[in-house]
C-alpha positions as CSV (number, residue, x, y, z in Angstrom):
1,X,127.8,99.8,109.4
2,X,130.6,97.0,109.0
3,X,132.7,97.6,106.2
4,X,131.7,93.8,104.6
5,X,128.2,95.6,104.6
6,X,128.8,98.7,102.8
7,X,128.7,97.1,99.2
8,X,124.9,96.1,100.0
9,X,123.5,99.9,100.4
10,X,124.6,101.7,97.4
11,X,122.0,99.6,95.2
12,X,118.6,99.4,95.9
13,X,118.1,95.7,94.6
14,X,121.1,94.1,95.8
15,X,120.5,92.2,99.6
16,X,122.7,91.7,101.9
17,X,123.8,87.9,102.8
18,X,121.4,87.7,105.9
19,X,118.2,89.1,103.8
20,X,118.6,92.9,103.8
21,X,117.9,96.0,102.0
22,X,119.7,98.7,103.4
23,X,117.6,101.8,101.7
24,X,114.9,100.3,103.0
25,X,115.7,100.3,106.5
26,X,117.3,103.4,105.8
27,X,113.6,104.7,104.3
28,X,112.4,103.5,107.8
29,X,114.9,105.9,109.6
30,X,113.5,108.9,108.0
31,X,109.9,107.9,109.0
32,X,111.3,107.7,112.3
33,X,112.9,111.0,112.5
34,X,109.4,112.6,110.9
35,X,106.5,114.1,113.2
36,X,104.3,111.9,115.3
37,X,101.8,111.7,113.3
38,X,98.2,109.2,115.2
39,X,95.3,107.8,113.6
40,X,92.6,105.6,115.6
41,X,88.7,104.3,115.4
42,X,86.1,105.1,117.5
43,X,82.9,104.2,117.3
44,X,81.3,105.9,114.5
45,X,84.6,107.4,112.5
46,X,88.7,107.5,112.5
47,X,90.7,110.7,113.5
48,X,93.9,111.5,112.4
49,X,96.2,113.9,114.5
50,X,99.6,115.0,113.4
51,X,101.8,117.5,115.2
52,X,102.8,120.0,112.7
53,X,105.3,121.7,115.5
54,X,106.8,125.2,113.6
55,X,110.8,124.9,113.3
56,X,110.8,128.9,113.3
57,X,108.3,131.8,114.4
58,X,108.7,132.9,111.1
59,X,107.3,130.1,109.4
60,X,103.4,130.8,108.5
61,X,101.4,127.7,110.0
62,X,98.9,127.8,107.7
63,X,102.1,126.7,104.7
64,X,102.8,123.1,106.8
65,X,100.2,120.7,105.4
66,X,100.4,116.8,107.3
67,X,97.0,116.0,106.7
68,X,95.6,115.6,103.3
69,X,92.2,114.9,101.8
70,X,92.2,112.0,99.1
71,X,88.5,111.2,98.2
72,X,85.3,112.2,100.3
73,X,85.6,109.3,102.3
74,X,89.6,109.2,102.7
75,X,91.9,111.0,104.4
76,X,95.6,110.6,105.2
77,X,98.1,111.7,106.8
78,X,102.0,111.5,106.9
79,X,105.5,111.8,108.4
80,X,108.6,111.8,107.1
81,X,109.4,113.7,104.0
82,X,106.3,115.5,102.7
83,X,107.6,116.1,99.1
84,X,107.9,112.2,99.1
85,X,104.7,112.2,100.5
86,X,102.9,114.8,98.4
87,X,103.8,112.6,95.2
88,X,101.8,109.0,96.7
89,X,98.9,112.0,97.5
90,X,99.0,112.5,94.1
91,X,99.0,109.2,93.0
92,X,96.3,108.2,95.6
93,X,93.8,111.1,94.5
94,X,94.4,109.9,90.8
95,X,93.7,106.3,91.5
96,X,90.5,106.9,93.2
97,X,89.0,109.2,90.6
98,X,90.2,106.3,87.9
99,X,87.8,103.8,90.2
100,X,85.2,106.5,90.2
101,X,85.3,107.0,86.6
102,X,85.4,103.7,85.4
103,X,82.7,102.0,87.9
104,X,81.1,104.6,89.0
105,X,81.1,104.0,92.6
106,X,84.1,105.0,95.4
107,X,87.0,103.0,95.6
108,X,87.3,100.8,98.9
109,X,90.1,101.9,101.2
110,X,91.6,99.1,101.4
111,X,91.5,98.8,98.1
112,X,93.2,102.4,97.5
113,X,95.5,101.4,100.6
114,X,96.9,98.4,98.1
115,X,97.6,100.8,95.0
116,X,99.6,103.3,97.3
117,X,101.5,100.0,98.5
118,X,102.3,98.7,95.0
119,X,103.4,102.1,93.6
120,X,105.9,102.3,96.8
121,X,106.6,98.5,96.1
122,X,108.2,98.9,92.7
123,X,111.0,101.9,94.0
124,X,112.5,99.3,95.8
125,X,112.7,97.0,93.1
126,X,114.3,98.9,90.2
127,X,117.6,99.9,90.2
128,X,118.1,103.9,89.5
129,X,115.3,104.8,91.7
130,X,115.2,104.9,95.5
131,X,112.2,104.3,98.1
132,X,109.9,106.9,99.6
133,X,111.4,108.1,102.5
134,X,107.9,108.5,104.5
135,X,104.5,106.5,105.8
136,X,101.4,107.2,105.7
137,X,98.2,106.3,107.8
138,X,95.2,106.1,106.0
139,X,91.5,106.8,107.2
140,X,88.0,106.2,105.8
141,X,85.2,104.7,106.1
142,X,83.6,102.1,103.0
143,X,81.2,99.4,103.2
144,X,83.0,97.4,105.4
145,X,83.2,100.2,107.8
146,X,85.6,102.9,109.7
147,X,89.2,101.6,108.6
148,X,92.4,102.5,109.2
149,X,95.9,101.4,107.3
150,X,99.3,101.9,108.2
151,X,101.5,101.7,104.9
152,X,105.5,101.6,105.4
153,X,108.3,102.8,103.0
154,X,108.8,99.0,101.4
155,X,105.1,98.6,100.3
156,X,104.0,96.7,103.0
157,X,100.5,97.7,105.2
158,X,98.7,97.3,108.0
159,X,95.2,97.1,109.2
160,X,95.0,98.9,113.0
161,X,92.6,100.2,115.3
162,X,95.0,102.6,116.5
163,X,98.6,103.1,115.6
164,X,101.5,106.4,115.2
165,X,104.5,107.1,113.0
166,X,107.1,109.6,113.4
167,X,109.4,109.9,116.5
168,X,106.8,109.7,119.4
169,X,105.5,106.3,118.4
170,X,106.8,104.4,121.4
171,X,105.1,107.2,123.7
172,X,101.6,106.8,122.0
173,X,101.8,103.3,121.3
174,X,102.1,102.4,124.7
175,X,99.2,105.0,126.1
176,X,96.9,103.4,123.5
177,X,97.7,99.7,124.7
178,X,96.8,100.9,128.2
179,X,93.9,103.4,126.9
180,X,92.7,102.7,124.1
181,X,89.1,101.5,123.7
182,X,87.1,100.3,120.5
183,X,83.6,101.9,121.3
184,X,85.2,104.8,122.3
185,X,83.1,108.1,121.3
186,X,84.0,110.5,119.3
187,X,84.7,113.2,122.0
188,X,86.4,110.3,124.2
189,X,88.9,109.4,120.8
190,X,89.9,112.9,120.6
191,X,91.3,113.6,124.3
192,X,93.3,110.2,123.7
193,X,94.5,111.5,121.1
194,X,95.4,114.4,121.9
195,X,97.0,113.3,125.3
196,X,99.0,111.0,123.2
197,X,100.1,113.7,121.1
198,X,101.0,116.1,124.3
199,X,103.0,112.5,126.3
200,X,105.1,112.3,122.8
201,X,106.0,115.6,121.9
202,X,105.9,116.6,126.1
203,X,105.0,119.6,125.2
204,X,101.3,121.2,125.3
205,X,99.6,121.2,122.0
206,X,98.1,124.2,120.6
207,X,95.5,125.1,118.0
208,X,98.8,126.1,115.6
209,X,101.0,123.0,116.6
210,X,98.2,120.0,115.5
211,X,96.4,119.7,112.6
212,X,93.1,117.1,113.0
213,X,91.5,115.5,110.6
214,X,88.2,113.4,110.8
215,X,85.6,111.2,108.7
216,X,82.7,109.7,109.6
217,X,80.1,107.5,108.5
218,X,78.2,109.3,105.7
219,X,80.2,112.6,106.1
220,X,82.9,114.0,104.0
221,X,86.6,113.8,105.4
222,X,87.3,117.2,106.9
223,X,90.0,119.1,108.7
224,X,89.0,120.8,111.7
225,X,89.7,124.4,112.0
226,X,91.6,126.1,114.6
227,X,88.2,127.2,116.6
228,X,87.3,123.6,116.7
229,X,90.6,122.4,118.1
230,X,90.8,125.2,120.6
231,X,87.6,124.1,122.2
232,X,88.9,120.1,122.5
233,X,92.0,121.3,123.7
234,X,90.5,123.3,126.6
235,X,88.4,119.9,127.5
236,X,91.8,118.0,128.5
């Protein structure tokens, strides 16, 4: 960073002359530097696939939680810093029982999506605070269908049929825009996945290295278990 910058990144609500906030974009980094983490459709659902790679042997696998359930019909999951992320779970899971509560019917996704936005949208607004140094992608299916949201660290989100965060982004994203088809099955979905998992990390994933996580039209959102994943992985 120039030095004439350097004033512009101690406070969250000061920008820089040409437009910037620096924690921000420095928010971003850390989402960078997390785990891949892929989410896409397929024809009847949205799967989310994170690698949960162990940093020692030591480390129980079952302890490192990417993937976590929201409502029965959401899901998400995240990279970057999970206690960040564990708080907007928190807030998410609150939100939608709120909606259930009060109207007695499931929140829309989208609709969740945008209340998980605002909440990171006012950290990078008031001064003391700083932003949430991770993203999340967001599954589940509504009314309007199988969705899936990409949110970022400033508040902002995304609609996709198929996206990544974390470090192998570029990897995936550019097997999915070669690859990726919308009336793919659900069977089909999960080897792309999981080859675009195995082309960013460029290693071979394992039943204790990826956690999955799935919903589908008129099922619950579920993790799959390490039997389940052992079989898909011996199908690639």
């Amino acid at each position: 960073m120039q030095p004439g910058q350097m004033a512009y990144d101690r406070g969250i609500t000061v920008f820089s002359p040409d437009g910037r906030l620096f924690q921000v974009e420095y928010a971003r980094e850390a989402v960078k530097k997390g785990t891949t983490t892929i989410g896409l459709r397929y024809d009847n659902g949205v799967i989310l696939l994170v690698d949960k790679r162990l940093s020692s042997r030591l480390v129980e696998p079952k302890s490192i939680e990417k993937i976590y359930d929201i409502d029965e019909h959401i899901g998400c999951a995240t990279s970057g810093l999970v206690a960040d992320a564990r708080i907007l779970v928190d807030e998410a899971r609150k939100n939608a029982q709120i909606h259930k509560i009060t109207y007695n019917e499931n929140i829309t996704v989208e609709g969740l999506v945008k209340k998980i936005c605002d909440f990171k949208q006012n950290y990078t607004q008031y001064g003391g605070v700083r932003p949430f140094g991770t993203a999340l992608l967001v599954a589940g299916v509504d009314d309007l269908g199988c969705q899936l949201f990409e949110t970022d660290p400033s508040g902002a989100l995304v609609a996709y049929k198929a996206s990544s965060i974390g470090s192998g982004r570029p990897a995936v994203m550019d097997l999915f825009e070669k690859e990726y088809q919308e009336d793919m099955t659900y069977t089909d979905a999960m080897k792309l996945g999981l080859r675009a998992l195995a082309a960013a990390t460029e290693d071979k994933p394992t039943p204790q290295t990826v956690e999955v996580g799935v919903v589908e039209k008129g099922k619950r959102f579920r993790r799959l278990d390490e039997k389940e994943l052992a079989d898909l992985l011996s199908q690639i």
